[in-house]
C-alpha positions as CSV (number, residue, x, y, z in Angstrom):
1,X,23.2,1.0,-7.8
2,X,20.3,0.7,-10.7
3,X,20.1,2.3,-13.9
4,X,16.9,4.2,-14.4
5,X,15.4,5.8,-17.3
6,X,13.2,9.0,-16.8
7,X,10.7,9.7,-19.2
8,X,9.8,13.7,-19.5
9,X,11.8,16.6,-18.7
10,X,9.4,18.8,-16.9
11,X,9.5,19.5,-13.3
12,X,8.8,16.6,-12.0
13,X,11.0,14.7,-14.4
14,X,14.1,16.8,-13.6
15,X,13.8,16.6,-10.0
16,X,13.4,12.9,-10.0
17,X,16.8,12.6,-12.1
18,X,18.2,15.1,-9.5
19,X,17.3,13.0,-6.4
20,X,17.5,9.4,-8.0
21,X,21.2,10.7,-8.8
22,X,22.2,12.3,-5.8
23,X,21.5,9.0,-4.5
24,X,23.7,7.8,-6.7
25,X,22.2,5.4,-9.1
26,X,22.5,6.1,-13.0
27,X,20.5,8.2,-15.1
28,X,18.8,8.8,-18.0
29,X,16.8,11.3,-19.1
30,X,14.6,11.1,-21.8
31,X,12.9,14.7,-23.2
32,X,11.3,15.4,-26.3
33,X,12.9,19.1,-26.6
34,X,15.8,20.2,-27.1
35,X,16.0,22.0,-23.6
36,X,14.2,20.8,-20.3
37,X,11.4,22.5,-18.8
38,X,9.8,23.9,-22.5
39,X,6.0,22.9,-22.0
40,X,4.0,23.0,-18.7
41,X,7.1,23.7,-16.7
42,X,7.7,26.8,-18.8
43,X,5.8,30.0,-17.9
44,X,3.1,29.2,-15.3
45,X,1.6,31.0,-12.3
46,X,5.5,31.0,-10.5
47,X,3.6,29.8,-7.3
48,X,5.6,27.9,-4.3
49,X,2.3,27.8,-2.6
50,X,0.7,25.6,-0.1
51,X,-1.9,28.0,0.7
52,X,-3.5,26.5,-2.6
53,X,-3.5,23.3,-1.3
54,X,-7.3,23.2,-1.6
55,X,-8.1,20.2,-4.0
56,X,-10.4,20.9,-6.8
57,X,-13.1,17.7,-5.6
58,X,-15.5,20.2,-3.8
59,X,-19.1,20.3,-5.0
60,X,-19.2,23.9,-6.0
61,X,-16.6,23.3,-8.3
62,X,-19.1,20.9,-10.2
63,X,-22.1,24.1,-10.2
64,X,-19.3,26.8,-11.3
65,X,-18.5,23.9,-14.7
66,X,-22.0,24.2,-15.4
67,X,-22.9,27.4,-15.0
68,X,-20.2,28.5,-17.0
69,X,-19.9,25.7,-19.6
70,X,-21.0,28.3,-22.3
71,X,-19.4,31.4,-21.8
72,X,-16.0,31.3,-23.2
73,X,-14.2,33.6,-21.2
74,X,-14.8,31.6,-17.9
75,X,-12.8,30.7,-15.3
76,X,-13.5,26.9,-15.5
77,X,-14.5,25.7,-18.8
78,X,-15.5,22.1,-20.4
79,X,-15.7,21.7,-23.7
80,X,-19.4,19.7,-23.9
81,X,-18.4,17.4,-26.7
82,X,-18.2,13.7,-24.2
83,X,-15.3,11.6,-24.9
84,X,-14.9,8.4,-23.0
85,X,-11.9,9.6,-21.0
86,X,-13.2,13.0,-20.6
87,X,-16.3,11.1,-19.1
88,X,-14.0,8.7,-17.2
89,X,-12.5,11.6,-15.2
90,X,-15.2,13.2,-14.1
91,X,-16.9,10.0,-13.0
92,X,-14.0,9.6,-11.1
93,X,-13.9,13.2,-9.9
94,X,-17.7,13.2,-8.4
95,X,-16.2,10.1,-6.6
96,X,-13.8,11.8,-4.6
97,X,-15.9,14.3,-3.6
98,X,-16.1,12.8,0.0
99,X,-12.0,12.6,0.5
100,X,-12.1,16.8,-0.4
101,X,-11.0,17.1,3.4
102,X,-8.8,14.8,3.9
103,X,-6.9,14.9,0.6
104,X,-6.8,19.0,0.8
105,X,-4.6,18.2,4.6
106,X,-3.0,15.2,3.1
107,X,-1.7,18.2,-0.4
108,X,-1.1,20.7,2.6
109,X,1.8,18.4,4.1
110,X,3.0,17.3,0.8
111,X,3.6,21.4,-0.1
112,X,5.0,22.1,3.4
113,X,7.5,18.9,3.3
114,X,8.8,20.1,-0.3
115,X,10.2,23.6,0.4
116,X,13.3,22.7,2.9
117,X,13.9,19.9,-0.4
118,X,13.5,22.8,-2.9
119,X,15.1,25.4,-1.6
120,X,17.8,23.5,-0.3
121,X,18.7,22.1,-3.7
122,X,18.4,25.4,-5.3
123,X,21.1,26.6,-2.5
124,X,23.4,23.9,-3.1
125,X,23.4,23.9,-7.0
126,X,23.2,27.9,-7.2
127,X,20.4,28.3,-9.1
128,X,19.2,32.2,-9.7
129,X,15.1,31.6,-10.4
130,X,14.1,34.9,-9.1
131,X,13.1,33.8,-6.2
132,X,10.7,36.1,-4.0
133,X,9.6,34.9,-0.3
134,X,7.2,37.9,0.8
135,X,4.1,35.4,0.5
136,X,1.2,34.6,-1.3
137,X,-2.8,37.1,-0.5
138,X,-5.5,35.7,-1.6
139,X,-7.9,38.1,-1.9
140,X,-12.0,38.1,-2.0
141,X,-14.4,40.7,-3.2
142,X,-17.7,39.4,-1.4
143,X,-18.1,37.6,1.8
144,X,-19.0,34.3,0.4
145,X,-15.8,33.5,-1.2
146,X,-14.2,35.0,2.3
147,X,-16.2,32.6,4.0
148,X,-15.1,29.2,2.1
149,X,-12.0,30.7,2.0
150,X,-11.9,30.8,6.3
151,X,-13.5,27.0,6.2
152,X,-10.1,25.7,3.8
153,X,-7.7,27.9,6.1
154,X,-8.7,25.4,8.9
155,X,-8.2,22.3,6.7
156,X,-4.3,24.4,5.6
157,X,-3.8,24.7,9.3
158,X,-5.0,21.1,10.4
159,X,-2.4,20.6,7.6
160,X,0.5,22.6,9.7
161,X,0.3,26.1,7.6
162,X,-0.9,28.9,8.9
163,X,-2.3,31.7,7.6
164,X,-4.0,34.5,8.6
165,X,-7.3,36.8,7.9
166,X,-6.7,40.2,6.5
167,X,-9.3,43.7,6.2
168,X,-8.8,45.4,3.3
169,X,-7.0,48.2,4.8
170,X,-4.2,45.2,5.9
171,X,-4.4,44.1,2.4
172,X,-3.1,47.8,1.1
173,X,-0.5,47.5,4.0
174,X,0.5,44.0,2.4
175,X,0.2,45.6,-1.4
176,X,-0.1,48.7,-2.0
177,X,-0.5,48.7,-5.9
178,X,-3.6,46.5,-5.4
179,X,-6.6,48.7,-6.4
180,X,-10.3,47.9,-6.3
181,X,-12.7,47.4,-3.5
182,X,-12.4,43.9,-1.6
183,X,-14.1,42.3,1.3
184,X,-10.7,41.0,2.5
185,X,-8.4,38.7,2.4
186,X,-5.8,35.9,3.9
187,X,-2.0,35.7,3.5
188,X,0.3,33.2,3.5
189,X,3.6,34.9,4.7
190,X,5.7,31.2,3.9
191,X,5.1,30.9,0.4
192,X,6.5,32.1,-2.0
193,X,7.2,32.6,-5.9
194,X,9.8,32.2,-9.0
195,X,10.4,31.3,-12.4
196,X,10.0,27.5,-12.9
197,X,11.5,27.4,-16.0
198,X,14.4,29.2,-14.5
199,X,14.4,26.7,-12.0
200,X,14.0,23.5,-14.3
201,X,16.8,24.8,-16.4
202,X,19.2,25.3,-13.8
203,X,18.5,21.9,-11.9
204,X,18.7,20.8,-15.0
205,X,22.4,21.6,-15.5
206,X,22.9,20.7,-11.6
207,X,22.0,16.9,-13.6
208,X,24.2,16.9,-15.8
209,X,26.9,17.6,-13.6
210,X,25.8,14.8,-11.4
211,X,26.1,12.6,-14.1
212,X,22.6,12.1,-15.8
213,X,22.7,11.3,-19.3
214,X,20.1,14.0,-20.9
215,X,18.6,12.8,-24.1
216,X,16.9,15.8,-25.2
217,X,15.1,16.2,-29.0
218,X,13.9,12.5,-28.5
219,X,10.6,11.2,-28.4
220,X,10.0,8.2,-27.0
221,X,7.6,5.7,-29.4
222,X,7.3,2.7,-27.3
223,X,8.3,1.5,-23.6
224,X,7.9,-1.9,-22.2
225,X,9.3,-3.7,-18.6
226,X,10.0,-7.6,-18.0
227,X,10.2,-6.9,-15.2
228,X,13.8,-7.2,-14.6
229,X,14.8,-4.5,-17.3
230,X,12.9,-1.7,-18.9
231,X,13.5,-0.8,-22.5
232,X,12.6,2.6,-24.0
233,X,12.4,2.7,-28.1
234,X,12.7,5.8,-29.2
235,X,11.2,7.6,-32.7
236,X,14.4,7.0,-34.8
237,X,14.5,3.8,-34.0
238,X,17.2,4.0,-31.0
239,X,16.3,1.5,-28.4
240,X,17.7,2.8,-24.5
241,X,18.0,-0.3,-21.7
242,X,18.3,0.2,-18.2
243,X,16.7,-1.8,-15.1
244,X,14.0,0.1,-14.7
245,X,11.7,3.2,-15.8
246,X,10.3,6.3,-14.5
247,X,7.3,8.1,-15.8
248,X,7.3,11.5,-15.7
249,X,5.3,12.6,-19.2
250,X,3.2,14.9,-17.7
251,X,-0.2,14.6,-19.7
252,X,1.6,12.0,-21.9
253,X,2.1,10.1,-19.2
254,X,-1.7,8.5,-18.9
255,X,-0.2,6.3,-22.8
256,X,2.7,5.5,-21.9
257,X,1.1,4.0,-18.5
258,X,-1.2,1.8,-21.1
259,X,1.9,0.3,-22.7
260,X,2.9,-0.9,-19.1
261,X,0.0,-2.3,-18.0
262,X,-1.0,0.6,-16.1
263,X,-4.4,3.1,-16.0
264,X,-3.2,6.4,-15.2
265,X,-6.4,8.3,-15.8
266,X,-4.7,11.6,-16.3
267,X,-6.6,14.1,-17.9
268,X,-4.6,17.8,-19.6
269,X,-6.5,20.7,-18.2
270,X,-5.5,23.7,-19.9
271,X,-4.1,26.5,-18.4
272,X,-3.6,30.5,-19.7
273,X,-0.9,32.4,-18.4
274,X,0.6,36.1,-19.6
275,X,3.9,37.6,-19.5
276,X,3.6,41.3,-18.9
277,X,6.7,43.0,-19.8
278,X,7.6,45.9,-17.7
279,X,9.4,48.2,-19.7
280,X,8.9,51.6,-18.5
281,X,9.5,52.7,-14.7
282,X,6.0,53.4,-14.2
283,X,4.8,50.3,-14.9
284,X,7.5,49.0,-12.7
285,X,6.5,50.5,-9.6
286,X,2.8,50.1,-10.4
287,X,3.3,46.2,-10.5
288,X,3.0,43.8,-7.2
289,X,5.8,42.7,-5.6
290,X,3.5,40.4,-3.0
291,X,2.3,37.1,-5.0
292,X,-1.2,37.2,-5.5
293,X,-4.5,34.7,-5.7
294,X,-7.7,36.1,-6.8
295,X,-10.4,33.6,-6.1
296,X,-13.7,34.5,-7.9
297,X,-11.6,34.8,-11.4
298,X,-9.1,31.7,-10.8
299,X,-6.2,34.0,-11.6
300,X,-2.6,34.5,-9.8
301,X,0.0,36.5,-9.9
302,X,4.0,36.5,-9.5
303,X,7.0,39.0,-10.0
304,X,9.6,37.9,-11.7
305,X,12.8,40.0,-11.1
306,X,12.4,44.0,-12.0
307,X,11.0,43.9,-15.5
308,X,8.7,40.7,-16.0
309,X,5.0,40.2,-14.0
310,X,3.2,37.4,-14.4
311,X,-0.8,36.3,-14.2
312,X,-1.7,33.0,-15.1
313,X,-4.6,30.6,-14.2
314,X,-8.4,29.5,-15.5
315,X,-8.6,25.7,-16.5
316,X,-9.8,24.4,-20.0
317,X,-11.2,20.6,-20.4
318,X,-10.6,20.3,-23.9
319,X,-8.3,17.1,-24.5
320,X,-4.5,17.7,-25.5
321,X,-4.8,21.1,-27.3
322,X,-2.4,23.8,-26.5
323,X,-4.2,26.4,-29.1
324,X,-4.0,30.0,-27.2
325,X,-7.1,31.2,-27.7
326,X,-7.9,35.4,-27.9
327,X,-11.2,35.1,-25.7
328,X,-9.1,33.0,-22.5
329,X,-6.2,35.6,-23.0
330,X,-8.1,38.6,-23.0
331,X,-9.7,38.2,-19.4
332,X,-6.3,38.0,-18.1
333,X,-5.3,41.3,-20.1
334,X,-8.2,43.3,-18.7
335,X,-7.8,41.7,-14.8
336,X,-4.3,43.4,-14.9
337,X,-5.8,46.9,-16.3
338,X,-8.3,47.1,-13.9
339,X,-6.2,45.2,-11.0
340,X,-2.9,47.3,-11.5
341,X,-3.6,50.3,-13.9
342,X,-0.5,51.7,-14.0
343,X,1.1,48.5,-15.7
344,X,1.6,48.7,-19.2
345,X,0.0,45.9,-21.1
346,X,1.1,47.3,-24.4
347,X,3.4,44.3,-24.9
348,X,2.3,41.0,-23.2
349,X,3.6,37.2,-24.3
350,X,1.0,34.5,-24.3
351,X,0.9,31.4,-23.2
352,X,-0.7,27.9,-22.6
353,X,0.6,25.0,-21.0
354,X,-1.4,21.4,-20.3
355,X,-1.7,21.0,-16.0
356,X,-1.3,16.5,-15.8
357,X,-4.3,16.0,-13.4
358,X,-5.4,13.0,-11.5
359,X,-9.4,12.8,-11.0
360,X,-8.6,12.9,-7.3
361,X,-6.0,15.6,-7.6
362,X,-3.3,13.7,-6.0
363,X,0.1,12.9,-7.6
364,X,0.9,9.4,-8.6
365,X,3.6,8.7,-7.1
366,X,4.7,5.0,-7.0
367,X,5.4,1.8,-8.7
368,X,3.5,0.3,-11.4
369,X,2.2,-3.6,-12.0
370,X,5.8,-4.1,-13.1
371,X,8.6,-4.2,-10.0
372,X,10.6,-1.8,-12.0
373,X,8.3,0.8,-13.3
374,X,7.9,3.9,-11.5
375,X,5.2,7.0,-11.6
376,X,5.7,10.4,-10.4
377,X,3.2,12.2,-12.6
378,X,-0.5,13.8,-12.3
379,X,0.5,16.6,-10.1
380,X,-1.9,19.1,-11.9
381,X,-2.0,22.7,-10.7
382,X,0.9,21.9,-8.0
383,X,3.4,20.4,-10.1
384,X,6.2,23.1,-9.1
385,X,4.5,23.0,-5.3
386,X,4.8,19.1,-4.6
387,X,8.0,18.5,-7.4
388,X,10.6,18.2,-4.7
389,X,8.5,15.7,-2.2
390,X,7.8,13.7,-4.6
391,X,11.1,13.2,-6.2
392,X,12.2,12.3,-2.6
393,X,9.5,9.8,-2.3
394,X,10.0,8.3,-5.9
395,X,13.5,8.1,-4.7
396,X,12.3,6.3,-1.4
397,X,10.3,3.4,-3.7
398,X,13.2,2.8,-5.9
399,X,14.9,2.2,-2.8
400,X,12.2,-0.5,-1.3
401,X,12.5,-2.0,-4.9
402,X,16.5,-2.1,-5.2
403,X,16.3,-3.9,-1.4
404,X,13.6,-6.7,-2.6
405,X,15.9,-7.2,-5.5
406,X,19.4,-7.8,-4.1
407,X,20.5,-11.2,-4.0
408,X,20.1,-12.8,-0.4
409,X,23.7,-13.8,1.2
410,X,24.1,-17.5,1.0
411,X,24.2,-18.6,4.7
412,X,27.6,-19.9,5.6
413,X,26.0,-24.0,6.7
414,X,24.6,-24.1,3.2
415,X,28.1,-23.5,1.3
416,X,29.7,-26.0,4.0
């Protein structure tokens, strides 16, 4: 079996470790921190959710960037100062436009094909990451949104999910802590919610015991292919072999594609999310327990065992910045005192993390111009959703690429 080197210990890089070893080939695993799972795989929205399957390359998405390209607590934001990749991605994103359909079915089977992967790992390693299957609402305060939102529930179900329209009154039933007036809803009684970090921790330890070599506190400086072998120099100087390498950088992944040869246009949209800590019994009870989506402000929520709730969400095109900024945190704050006003918000931890997205908001998942260079990266607001399939797909390339490189038997004429 090969020797691979993975590059990032996020979610996607720890679940390609996990399945490239399980398969049993040696592994490395290369992470700048000292623990795995410490930047966008640390405190996101907790989604398992195929029901947000919808990609982003619809033209209202375009009209919202505009309208709200000046007001700095909106949903979608981009920064106006043009870059060339900045410009790049969007180019690429108006191009895509006409695949919304079919790549919004094509996510929908990718999230659906991932759970029996994730959950089943999670089983077999014991790993605790709160995990909470009572579904995902989305809910919509005017009939517009409720509209769209009935056009992508037939694109989820051409996809194999279902999910079903709900009245406000069903929405109550479904969440009773919800308060505010709605025009309805639709809920997703599959999905479900946890604490990725939890989960990135623990499979990371589930790697470790497997074998996997983690390299954590290590920054990699430069990584080149021949080929044949892949080597990875690291920032001290350290240089790591192995026959072969697997990107999984996140947003760091689109330079370390350069040095291969590859254009990985990945771009780091920003995302906000808050911890709520619930401290008292009031705000206990007042918090969801049903995982939530609210559509008009890009926000969604998750419960995280008895004391911790979770809203995270809006997107920020603003290159690799991870300042958390008081005017994208705030709207998040008040959504939760007006949303759930019996939750305590008196002491709330902050927190932004940089979503790897690919113009077309599909994962990369693959190999490179080099036989032994491997991508599974640009998984953007799904990283946690689609992790599992695609680590069983990277798996399946490296498999391809191990059968085109064995040596061929020498037929037995030719030795005679």
């Amino acid at each position: 079996m090969a020797h691979l080197i993975v590059i990032g210990g996020g979610i996607t890089g720890v679940t390609s470790a996990y399945a490239l070893a399980r398969q049993g080939h040696q592994v490395t695993l290369i992470e700048k921190h000292r623990y795995a799972g410490m930047e966008t795989s640390h405190a996101n929205g907790g989604q398992l959710s195929a029901s947000n399957a919808e990609v982003w390359t619809h033209p209202s998405t375009l009209l919202k960037g505009l309208k709200w390209m000046f007001k700095a607590d909106a949903p979608l934001l981009v920064n106006p100062r043009p870059s060339w990749h900045k410009l790049s991605w969007f180019a690429e994103f108006v191009a895509s436009i006409p695949k919304y359909r079919s790549n919004t079915v094509a996510t929908t089977r990718l999230a659906i094909a991932a759970r029996d992967h994730l959950f089943g790992w999670a089983e077999a390693e014991g790993i605790d990451f709160d995990l909470k299957q009572q579904g995902i609402l989305h809910i919509y305060r005017d009939r517009a949104g409720f509209e769209h939102a009935g056009e992508v529930s037939r694109l989820l179900a051409e996809g194999g999910l279902p999910r079903r329209a709900v009245t406000p009154d069903e929405m109550r039933a479904i969440e009773p802590t919800l308060q505010g007036d709605y025009f309805g809803g639709y809920y997703t009684e599959s999905d479900s919610t946890g604490d990725i970090h939890k989960f990135t921790h623990g499979l990371g330890q589930a790697c470790a015991r497997l074998g996997v070599k983690l390299m954590t506190g290590q920054t990699v400086a430069l990584v080149r292919s021949t080929g044949s072998t892949a080597q990875v120099t690291l920032d001290d100087g350290q240089v790591v072999s192995a026959d072969a390498v697997v990107i999984s950088a996140g947003v760091h992944s689109r330079a370390l594609g350069a040095q291969l040869g590859d254009r990985l246009n990945v771009y780091p949209v920003k995302g906000y999310s808050i911890t709520v800590m619930l401290n008292d019994e009031q705000s206990q009870a007042a918090a969801p327990q049903v995982s939530l989506l609210d559509d008009e402000t890009k926000l969604v929520t998750s419960r995280l065992g008895v004391d911790r709730f979770r809203v995270a969400g809006t997107a920020e095109f603003n290159g690799i910045n991870l300042d958390i900024r008081a005017d994208r945190i705030r709207p998040l704050v008040n959504w939760v005192n007006q949303c759930f006003p019996g939750v305590s918000t008196r002491r709330v931890e902050p927190w932004a993390g940089l979503r790897p997205m690919m113009p077309n908001m599909m994962p990369r998942v693959g190999a490179g111009r080099q036989a032994n260079v491997f991508y599974n990266t640009g998984h953007g607001h799904l990283g946690w959703t689609l992790s599992a399939i695609t680590a069983h797909q990277l798996g399946e390339h490296v498999a391809q690429w191990e059968r085109r490189r064995a040596p061929r038997p020498v037929p037995v004429a030719a030795i005679a």
